[in-house]
N, CA, C and O atoms as a Tripos MOL2 file, in Angstrom:
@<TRIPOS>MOLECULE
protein
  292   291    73     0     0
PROTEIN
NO_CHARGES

@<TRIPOS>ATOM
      1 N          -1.6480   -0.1560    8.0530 N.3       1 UNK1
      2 CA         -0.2920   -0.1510    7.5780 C.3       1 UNK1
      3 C          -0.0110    1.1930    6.9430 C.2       1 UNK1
      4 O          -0.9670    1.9670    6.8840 O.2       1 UNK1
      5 N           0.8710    1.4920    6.5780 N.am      2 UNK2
      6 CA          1.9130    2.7180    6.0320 C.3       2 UNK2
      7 C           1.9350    2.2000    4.9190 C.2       2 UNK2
      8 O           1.5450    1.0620    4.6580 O.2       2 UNK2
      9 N           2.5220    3.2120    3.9550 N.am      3 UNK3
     10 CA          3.3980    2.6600    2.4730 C.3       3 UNK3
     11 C           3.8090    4.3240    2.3400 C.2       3 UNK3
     12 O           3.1760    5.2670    2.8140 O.2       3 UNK3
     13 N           5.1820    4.3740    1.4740 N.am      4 UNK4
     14 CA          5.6270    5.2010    1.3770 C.3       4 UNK4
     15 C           6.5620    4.7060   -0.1880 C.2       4 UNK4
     16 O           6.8160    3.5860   -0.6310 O.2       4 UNK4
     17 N           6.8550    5.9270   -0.6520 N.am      5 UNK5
     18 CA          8.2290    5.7030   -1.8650 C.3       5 UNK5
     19 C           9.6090    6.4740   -1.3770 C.2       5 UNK5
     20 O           9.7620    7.6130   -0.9350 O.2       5 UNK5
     21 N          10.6950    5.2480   -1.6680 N.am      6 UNK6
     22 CA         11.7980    6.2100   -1.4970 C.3       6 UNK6
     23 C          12.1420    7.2390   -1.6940 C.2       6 UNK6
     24 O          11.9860    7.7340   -2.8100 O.2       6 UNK6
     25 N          12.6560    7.8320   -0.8030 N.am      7 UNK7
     26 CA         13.1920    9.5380   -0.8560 C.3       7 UNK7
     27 C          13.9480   10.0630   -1.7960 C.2       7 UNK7
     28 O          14.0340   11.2810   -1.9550 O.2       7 UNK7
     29 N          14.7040    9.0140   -2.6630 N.am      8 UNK8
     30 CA         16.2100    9.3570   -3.1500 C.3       8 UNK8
     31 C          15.4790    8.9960   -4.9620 C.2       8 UNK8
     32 O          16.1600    8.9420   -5.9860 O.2       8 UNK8
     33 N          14.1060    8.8220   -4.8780 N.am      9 UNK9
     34 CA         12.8450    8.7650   -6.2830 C.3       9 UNK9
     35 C          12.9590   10.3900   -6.6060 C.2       9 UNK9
     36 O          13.2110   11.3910   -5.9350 O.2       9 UNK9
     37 N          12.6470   10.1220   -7.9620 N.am     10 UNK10
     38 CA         12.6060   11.4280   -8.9200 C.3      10 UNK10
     39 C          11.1640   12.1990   -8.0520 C.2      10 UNK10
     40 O          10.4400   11.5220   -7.3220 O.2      10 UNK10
     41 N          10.9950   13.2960   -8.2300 N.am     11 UNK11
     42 CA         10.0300   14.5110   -7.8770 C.3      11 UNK11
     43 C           8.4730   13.9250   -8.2300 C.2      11 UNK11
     44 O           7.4470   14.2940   -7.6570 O.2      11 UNK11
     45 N           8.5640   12.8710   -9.3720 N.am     12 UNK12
     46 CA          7.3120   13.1660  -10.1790 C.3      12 UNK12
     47 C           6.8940   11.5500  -10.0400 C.2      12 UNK12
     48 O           6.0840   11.1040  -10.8540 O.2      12 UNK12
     49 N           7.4530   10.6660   -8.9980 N.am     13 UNK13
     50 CA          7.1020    9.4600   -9.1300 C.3      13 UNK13
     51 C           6.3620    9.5650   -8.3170 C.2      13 UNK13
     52 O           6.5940   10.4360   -7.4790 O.2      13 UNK13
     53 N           5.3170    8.8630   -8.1970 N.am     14 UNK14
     54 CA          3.9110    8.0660   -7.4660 C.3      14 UNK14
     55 C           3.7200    6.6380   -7.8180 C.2      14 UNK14
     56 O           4.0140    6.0610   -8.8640 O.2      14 UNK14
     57 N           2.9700    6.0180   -6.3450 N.am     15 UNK15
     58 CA          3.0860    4.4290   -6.4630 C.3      15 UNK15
     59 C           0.9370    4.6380   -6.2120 C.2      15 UNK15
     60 O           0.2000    5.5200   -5.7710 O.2      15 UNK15
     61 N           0.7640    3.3440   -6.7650 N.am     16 UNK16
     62 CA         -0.9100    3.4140   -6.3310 C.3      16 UNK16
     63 C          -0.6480    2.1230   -5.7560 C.2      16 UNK16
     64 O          -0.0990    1.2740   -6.4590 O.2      16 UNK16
     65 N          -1.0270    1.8170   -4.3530 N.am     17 UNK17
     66 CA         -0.7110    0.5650   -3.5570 C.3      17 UNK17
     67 C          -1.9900    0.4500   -3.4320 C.2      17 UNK17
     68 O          -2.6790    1.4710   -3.4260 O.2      17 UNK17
     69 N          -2.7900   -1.3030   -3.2560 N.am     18 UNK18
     70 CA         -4.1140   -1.6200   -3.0700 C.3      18 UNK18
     71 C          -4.1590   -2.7240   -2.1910 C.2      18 UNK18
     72 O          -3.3450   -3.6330   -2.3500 O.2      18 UNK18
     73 N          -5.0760   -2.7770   -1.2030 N.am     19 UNK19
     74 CA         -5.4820   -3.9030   -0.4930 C.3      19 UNK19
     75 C          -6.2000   -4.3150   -0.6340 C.2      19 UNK19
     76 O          -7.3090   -3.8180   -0.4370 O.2      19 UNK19
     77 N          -5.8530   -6.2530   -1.3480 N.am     20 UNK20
     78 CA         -7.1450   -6.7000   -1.5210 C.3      20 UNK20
     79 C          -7.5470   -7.9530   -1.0300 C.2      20 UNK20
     80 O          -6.6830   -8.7640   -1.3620 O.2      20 UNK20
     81 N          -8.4900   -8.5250   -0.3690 N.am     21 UNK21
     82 CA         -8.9560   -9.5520    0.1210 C.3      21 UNK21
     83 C          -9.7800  -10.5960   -0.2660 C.2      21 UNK21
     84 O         -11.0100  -10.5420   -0.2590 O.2      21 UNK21
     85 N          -8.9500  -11.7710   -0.6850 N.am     22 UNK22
     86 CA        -10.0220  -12.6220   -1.5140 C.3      22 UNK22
     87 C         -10.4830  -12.3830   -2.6520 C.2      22 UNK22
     88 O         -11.4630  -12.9410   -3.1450 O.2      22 UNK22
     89 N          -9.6580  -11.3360   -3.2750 N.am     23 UNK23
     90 CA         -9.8530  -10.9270   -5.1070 C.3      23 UNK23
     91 C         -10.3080   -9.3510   -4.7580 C.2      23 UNK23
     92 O         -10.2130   -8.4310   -5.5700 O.2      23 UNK23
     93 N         -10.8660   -9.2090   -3.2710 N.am     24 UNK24
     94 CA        -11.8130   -7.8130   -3.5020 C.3      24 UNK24
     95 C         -11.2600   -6.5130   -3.0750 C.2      24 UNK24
     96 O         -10.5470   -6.5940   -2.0750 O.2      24 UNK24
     97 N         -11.3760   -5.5890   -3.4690 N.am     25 UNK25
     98 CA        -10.2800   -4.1590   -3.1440 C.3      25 UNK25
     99 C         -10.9230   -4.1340   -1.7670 C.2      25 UNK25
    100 O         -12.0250   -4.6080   -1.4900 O.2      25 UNK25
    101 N         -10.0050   -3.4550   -0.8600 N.am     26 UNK26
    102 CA        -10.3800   -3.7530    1.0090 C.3      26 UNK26
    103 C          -9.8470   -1.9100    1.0940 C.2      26 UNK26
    104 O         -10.0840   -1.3310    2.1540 O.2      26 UNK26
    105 N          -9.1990   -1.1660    0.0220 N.am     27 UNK27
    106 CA         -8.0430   -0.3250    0.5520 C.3      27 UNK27
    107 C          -7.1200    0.1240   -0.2020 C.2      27 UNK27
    108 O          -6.4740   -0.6340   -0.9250 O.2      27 UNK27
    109 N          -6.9370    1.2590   -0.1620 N.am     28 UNK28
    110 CA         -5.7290    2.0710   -0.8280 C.3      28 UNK28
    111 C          -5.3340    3.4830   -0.6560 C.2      28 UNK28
    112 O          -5.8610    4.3310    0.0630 O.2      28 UNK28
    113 N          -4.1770    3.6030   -1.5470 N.am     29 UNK29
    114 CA         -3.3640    4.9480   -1.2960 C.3      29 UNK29
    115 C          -2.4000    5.2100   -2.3900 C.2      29 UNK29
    116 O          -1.4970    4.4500   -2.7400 O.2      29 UNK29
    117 N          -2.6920    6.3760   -2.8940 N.am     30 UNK30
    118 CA         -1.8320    6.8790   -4.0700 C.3      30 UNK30
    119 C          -0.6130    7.2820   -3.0090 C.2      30 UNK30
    120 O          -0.9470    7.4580   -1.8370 O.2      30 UNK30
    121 N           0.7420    7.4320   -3.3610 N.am     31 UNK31
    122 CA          2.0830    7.9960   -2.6900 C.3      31 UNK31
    123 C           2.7060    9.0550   -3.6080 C.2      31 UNK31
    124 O           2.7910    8.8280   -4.8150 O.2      31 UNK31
    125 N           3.0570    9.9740   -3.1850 N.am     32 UNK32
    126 CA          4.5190   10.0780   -4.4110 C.3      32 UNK32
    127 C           5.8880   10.2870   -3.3120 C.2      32 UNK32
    128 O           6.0090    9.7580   -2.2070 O.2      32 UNK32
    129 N           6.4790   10.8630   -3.7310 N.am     33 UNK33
    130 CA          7.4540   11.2040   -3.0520 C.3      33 UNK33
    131 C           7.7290   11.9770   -1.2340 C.2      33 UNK33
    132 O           7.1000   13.0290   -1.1230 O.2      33 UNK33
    133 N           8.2460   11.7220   -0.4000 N.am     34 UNK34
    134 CA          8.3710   12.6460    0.6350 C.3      34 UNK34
    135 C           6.8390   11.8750    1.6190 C.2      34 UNK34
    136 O           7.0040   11.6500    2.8180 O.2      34 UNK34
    137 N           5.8140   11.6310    1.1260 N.am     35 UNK35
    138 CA          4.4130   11.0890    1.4930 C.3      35 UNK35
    139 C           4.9880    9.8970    2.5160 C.2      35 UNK35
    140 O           6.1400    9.5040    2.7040 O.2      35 UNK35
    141 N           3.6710    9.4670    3.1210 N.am     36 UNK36
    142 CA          3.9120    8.2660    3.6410 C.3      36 UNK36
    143 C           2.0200    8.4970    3.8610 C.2      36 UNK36
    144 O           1.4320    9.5440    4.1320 O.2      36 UNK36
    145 N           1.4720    7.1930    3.6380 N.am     37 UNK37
    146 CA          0.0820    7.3060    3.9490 C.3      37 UNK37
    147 C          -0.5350    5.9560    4.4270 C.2      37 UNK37
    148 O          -0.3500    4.8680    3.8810 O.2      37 UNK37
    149 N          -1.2300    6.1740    5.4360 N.am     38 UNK38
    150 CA         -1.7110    4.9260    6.1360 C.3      38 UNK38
    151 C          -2.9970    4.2210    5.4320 C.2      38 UNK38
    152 O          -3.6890    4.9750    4.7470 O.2      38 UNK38
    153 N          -3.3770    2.9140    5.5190 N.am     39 UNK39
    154 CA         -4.0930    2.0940    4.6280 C.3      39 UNK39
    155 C          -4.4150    1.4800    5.6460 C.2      39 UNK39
    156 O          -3.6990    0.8220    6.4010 O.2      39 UNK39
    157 N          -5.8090    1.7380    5.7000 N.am     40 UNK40
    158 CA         -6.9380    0.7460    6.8680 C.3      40 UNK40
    159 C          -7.6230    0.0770    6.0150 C.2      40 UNK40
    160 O          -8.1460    0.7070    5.0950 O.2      40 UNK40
    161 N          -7.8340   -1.6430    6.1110 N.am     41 UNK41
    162 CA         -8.4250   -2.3620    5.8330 C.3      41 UNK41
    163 C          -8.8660   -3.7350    6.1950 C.2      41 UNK41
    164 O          -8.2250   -4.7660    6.3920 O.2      41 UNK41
    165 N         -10.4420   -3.4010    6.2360 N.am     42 UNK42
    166 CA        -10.9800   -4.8080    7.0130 C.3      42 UNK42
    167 C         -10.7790   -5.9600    6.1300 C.2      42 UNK42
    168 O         -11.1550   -6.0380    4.9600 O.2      42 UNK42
    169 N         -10.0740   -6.9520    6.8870 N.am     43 UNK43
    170 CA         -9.9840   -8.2900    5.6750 C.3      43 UNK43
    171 C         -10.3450   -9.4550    6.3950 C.2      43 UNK43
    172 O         -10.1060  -10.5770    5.9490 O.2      43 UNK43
    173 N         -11.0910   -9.1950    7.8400 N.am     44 UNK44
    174 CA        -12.0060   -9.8320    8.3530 C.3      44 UNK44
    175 C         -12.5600  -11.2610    7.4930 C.2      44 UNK44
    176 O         -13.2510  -11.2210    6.4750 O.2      44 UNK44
    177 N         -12.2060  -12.1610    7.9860 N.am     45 UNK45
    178 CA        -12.5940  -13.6420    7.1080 C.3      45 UNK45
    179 C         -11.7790  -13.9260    6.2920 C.2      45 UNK45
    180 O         -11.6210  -15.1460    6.2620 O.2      45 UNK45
    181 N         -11.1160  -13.3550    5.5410 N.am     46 UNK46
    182 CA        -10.6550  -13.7750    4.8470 C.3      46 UNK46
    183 C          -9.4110  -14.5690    4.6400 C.2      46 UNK46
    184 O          -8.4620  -14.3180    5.3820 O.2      46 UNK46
    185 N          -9.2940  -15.4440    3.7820 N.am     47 UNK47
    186 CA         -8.2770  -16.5970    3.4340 C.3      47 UNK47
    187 C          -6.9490  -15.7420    2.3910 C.2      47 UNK47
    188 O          -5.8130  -15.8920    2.8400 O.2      47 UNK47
    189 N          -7.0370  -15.1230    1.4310 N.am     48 UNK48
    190 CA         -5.9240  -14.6100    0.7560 C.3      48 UNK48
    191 C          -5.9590  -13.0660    1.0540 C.2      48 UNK48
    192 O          -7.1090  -12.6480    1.1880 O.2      48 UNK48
    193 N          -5.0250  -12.1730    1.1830 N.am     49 UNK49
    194 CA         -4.6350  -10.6800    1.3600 C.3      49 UNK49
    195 C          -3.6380  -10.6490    1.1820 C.2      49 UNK49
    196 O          -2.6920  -11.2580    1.6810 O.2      49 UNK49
    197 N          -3.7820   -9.2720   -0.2370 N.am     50 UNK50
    198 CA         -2.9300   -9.1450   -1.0370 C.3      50 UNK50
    199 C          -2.3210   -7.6840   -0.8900 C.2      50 UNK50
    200 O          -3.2260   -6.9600   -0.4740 O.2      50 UNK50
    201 N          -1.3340   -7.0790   -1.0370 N.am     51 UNK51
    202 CA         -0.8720   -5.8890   -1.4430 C.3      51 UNK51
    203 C          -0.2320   -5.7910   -2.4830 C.2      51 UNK51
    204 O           0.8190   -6.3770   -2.7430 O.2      51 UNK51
    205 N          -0.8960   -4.9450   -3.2400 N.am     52 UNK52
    206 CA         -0.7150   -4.7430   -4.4710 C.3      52 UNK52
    207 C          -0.4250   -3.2850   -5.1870 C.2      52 UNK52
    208 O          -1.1850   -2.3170   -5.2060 O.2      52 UNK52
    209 N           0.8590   -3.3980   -5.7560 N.am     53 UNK53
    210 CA          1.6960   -1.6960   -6.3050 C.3      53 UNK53
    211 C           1.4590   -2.1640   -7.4460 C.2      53 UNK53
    212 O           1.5650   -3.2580   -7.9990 O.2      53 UNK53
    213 N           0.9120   -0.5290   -7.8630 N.am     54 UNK54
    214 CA          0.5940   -0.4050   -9.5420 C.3      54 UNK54
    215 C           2.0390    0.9710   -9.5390 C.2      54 UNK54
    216 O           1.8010    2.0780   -9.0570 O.2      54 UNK54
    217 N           3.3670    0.6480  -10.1090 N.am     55 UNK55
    218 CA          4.4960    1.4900  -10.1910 C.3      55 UNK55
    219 C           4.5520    1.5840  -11.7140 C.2      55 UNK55
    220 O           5.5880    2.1290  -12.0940 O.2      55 UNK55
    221 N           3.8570    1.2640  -12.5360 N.am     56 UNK56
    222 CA          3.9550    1.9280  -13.6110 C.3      56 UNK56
    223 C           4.5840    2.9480  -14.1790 C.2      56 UNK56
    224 O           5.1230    2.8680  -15.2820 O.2      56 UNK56
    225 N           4.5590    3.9530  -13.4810 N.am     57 UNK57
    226 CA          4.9770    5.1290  -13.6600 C.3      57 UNK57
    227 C           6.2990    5.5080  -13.8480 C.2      57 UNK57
    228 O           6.7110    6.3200  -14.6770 O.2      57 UNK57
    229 N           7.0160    4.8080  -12.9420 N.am     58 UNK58
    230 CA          8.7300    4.7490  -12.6780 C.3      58 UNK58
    231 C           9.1580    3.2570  -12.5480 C.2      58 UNK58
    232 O           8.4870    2.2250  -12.5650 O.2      58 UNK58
    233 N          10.7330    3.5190  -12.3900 N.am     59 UNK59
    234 CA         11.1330    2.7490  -11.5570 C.3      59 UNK59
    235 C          11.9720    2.9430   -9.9850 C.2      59 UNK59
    236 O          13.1310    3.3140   -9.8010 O.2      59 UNK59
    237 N          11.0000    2.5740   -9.0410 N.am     60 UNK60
    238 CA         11.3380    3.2260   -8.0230 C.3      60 UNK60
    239 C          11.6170    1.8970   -6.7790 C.2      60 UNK60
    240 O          11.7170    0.6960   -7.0280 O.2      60 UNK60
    241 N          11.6980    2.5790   -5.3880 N.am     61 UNK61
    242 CA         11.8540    1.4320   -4.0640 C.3      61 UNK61
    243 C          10.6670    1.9190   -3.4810 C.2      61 UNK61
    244 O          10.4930    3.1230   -3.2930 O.2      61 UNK61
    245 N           9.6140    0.8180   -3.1030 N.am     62 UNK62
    246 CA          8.6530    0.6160   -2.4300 C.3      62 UNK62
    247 C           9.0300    0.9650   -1.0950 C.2      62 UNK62
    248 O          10.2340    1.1600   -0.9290 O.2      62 UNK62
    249 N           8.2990    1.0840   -0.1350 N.am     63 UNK63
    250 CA          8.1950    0.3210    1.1190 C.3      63 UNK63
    251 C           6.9200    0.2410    1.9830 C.2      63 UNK63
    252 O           5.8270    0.5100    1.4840 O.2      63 UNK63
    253 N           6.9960    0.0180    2.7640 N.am     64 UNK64
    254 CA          5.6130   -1.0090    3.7190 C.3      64 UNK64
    255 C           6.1470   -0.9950    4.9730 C.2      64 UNK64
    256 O           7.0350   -1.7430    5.3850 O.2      64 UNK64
    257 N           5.5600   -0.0860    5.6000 N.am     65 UNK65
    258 CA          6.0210    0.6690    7.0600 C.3      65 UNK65
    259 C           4.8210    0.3470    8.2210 C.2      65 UNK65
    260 O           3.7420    0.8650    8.5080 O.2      65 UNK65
    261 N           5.6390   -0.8330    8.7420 N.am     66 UNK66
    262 CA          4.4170   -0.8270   10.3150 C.3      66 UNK66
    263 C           2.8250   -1.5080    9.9700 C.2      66 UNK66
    264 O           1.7300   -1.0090   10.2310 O.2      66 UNK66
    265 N           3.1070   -2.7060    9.3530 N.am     67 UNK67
    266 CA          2.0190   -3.6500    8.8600 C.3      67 UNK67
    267 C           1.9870   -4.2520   10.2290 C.2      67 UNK67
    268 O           2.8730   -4.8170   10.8690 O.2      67 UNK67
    269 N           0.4950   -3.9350   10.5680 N.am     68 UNK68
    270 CA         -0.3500   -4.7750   11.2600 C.3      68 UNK68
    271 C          -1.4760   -5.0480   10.9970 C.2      68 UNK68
    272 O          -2.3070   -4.5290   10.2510 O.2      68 UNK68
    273 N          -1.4910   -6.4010   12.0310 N.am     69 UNK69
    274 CA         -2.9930   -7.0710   11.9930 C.3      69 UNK69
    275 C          -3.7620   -7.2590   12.5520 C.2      69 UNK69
    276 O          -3.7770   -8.4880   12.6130 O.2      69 UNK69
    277 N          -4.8060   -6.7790   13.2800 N.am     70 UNK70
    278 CA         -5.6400   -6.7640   14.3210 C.3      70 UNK70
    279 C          -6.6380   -7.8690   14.1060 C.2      70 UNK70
    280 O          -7.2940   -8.0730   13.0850 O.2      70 UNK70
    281 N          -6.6460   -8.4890   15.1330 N.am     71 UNK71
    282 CA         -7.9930   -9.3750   15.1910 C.3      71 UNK71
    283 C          -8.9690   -8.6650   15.7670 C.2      71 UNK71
    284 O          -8.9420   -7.9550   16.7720 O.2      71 UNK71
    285 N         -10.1660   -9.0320   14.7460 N.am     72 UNK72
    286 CA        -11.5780   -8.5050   14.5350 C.3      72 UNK72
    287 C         -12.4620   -8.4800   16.2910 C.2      72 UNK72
    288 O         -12.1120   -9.2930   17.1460 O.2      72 UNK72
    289 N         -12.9540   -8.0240   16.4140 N.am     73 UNK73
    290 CA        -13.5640   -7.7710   18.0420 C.3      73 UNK73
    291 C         -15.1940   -8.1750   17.9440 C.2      73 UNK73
    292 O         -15.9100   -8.1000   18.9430 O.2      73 UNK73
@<TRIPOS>BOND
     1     1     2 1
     2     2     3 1
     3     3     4 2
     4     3     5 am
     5     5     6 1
     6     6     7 1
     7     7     8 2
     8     7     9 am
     9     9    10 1
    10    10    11 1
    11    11    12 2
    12    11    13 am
    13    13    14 1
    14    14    15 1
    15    15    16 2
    16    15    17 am
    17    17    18 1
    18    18    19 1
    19    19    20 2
    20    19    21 am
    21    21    22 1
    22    22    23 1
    23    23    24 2
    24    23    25 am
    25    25    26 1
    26    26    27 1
    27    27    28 2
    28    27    29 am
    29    29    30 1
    30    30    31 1
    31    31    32 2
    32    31    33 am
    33    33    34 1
    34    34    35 1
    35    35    36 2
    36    35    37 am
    37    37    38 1
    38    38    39 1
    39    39    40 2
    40    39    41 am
    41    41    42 1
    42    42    43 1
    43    43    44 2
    44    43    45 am
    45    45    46 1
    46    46    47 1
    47    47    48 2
    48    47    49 am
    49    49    50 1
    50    50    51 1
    51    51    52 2
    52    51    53 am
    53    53    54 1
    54    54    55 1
    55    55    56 2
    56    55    57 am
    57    57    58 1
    58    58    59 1
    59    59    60 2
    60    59    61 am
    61    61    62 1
    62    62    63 1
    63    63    64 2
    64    63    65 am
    65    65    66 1
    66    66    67 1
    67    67    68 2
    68    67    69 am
    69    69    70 1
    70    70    71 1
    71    71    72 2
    72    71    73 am
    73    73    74 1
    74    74    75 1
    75    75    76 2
    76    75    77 am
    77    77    78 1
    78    78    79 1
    79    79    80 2
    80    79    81 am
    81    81    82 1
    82    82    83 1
    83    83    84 2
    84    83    85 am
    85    85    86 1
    86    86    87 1
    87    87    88 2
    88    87    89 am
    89    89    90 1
    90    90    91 1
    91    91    92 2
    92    91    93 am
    93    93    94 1
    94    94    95 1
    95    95    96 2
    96    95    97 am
    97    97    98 1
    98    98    99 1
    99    99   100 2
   100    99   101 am
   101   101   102 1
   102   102   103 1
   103   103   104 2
   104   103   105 am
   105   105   106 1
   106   106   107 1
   107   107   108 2
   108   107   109 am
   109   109   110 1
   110   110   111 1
   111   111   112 2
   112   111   113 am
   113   113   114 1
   114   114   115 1
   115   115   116 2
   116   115   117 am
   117   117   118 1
   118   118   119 1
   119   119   120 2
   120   119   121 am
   121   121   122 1
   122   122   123 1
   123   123   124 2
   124   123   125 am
   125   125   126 1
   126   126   127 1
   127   127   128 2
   128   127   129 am
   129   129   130 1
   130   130   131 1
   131   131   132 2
   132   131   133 am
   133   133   134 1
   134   134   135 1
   135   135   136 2
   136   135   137 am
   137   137   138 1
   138   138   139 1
   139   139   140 2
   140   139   141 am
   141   141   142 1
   142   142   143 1
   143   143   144 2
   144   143   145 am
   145   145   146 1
   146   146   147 1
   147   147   148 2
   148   147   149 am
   149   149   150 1
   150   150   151 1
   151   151   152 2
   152   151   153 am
   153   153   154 1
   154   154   155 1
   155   155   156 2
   156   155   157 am
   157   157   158 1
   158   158   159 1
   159   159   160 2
   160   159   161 am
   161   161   162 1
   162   162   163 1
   163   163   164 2
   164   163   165 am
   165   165   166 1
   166   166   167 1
   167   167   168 2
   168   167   169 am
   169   169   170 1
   170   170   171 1
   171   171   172 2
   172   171   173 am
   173   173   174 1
   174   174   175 1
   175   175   176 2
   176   175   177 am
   177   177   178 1
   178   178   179 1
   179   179   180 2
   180   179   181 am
   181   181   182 1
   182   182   183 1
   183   183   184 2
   184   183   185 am
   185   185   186 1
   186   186   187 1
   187   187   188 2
   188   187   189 am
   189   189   190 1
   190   190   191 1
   191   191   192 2
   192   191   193 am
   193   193   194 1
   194   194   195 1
   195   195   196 2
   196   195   197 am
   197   197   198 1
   198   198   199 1
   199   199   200 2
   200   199   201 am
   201   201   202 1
   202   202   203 1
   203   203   204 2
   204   203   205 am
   205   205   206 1
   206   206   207 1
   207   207   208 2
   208   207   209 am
   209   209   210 1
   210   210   211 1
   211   211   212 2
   212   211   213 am
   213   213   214 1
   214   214   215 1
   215   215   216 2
   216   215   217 am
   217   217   218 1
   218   218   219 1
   219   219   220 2
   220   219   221 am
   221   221   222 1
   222   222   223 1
   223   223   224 2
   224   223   225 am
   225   225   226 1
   226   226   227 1
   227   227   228 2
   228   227   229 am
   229   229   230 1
   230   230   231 1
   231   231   232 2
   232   231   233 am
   233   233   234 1
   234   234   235 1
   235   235   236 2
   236   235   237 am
   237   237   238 1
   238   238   239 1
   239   239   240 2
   240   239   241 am
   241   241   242 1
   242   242   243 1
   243   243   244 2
   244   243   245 am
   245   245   246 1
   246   246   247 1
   247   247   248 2
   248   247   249 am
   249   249   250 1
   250   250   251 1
   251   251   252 2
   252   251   253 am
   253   253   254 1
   254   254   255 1
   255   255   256 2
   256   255   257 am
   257   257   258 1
   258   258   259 1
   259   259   260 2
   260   259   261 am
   261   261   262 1
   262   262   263 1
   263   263   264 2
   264   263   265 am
   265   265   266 1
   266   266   267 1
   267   267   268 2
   268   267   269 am
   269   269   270 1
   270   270   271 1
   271   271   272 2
   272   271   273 am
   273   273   274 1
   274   274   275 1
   275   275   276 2
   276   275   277 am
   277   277   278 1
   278   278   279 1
   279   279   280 2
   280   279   281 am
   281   281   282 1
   282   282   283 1
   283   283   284 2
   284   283   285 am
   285   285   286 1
   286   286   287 1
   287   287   288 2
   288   287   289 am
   289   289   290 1
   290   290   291 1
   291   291   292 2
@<TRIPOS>SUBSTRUCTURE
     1 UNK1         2 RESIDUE 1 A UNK
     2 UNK2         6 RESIDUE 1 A UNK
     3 UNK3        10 RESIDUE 1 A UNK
     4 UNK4        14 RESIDUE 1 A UNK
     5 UNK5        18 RESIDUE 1 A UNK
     6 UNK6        22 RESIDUE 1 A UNK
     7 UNK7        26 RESIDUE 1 A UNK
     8 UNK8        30 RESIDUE 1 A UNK
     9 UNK9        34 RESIDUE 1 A UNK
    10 UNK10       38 RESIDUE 1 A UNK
    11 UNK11       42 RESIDUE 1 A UNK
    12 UNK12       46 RESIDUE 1 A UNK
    13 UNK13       50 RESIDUE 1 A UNK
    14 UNK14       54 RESIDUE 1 A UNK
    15 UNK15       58 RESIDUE 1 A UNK
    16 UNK16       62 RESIDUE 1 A UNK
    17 UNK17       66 RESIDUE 1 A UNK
    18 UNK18       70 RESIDUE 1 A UNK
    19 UNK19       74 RESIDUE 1 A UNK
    20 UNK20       78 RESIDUE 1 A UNK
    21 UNK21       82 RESIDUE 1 A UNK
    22 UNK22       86 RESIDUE 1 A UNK
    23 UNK23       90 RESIDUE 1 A UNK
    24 UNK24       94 RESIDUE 1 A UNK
    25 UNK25       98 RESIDUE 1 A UNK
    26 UNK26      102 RESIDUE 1 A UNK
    27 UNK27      106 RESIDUE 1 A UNK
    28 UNK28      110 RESIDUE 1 A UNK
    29 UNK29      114 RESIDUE 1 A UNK
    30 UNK30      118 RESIDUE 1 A UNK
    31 UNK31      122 RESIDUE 1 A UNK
    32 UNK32      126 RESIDUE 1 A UNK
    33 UNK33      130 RESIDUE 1 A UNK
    34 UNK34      134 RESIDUE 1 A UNK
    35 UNK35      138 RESIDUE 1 A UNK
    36 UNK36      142 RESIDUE 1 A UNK
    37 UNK37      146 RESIDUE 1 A UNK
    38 UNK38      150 RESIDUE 1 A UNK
    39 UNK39      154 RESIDUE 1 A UNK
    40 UNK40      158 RESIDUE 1 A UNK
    41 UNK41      162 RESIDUE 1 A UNK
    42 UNK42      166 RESIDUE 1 A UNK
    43 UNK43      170 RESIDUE 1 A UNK
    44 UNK44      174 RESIDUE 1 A UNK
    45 UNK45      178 RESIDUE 1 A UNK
    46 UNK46      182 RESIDUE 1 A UNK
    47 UNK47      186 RESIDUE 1 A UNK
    48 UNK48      190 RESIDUE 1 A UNK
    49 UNK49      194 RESIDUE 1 A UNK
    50 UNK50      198 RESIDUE 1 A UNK
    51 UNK51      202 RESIDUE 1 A UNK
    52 UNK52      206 RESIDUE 1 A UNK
    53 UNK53      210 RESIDUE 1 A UNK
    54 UNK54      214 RESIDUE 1 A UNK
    55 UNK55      218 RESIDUE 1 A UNK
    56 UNK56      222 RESIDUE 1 A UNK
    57 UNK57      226 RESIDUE 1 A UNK
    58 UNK58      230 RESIDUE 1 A UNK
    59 UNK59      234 RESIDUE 1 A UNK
    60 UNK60      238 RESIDUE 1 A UNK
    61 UNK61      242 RESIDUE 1 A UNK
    62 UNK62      246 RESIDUE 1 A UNK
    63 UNK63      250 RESIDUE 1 A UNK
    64 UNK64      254 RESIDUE 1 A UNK
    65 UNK65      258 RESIDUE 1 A UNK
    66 UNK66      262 RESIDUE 1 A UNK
    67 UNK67      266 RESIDUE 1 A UNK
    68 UNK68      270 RESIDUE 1 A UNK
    69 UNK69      274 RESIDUE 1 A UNK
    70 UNK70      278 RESIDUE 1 A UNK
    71 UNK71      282 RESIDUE 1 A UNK
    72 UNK72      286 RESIDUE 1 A UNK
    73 UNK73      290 RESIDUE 1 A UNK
């Protein structure tokens, strides 16, 4: 998947987005502005998967660009 922060966000905002599976970190990506960064994570077996923004920092618009899910091979 992607994650990115809106464009129209102050200069100095950053999001820390986390993927986690079944309680356990699988994945992540700091953002700030203008960014867009892809997040690979195996969540293989698992029953709960979570994405999770730590926006602390500001108040800003998320987004989540081109989430997929591949089954395991």
């Amino acid at each position: 998947m992607q994650v990115g922060v809106s464009d129209d966000s102050a200069p100095e905002v950053e999001a820390n987005f986390q993927v986690t599976a079944d309680g356990v970190a699988k994945g992540g990506a700091t953002v700030k502005v203008g960014q867009v960064k892809s997040i690979d994570a195996n969540i293989a077996g698992a029953l709960r998967v979570r994405l999770e923004v730590d926006a602390s920092k500001c108040d800003i618009h998320l987004g989540l660009i081109d989430a997929v899910v591949v089954p395991a091979s």
